[in-house]
N, C-alpha and C positions, 0 to 999 in steps of 0.2 A: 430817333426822331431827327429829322432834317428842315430846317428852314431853308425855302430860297427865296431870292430878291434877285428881281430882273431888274434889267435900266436899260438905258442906251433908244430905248423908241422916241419916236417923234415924228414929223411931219418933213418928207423930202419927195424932191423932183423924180419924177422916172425919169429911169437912167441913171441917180445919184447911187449912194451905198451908206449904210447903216452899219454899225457893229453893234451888236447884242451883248451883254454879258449876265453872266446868274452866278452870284453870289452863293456858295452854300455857309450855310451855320458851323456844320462839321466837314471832318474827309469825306473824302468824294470818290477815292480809287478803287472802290470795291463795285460802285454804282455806274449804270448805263444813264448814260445822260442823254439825253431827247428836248428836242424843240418841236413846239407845236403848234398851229395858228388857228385862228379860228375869226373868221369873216362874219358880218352880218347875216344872220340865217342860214350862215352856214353850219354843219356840225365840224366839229374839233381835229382836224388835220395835221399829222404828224407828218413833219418838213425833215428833219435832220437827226440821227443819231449816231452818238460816237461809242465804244465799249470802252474799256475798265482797258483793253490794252492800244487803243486808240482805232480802231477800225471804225470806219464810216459809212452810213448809208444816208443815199436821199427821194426822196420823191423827186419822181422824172420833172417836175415842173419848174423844178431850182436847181437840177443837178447844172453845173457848169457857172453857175454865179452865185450859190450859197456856199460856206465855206465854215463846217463844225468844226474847234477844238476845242481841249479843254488845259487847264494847268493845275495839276493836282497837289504843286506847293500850295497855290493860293484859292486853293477846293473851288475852281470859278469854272466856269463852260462860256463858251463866245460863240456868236452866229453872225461870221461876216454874209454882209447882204449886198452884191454888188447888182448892178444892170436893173436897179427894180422897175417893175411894172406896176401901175395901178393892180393890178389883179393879186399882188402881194401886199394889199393893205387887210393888215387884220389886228385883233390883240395875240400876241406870241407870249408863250408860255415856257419857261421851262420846268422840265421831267426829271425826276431821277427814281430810278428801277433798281432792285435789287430785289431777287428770288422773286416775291409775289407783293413786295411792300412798294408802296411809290409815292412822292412826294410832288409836289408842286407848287408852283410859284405863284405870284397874282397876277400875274401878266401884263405886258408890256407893251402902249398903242404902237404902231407904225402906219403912217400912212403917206402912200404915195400919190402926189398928184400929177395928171397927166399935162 
């Protein structure tokens, strides 16, 4: 079992930048760690994910201003968030995956005002 605890959201300018981070309970190096947002009526959107040996992927819509790592001394995952856009106000979540088990956080508001 894995607890996470996300922080870092809040209310910024578009164009400002955010850093995200998620806390795990335990290690984290065996787990894919994912970020995910989820907009008003919208359904639940996976932004960023980094693996267990650090490779990254992102949705085309953030790729070049989101920015996933993670630091597995201190079991934590981060979502720098630079150039935002109104259209990236959501509550962000994060993921952690392993085999077929996954854990999640309670997520985290960010919102951008234009």
């Amino acid at each position: 079992q894995v607890q996470l605890v996300e922080s870092g959201g809040g209310l910024v300018q578009a164009g400002g930048s955010v850093r995200l981070s998620c806390a795990a309970s335990g290690s984290i190096f065996r787990f894919i760690m994912r970020w995910y947002r989820q907009a008003p009526g919208n359904q639940r959107e996976l932004v960023a994910a980094i693996s267990n040996i650090g490779v990254t992927n992102y949705v085309d819509s953030v790729k070049g201003r989101f920015t996933i790592s993670r630091d597995n001394a201190k079991n934590t995952v981060y979502l720098q968030m630079d150039s935002l856009k109104p259209e990236d106000t959501a509550v962000y979540y994060c993921n952690a995956l392993i085999l077929s088990y996954q854990y999640w956080g309670q997520g985290t508001q960010v919102t951008v005002s234009s």
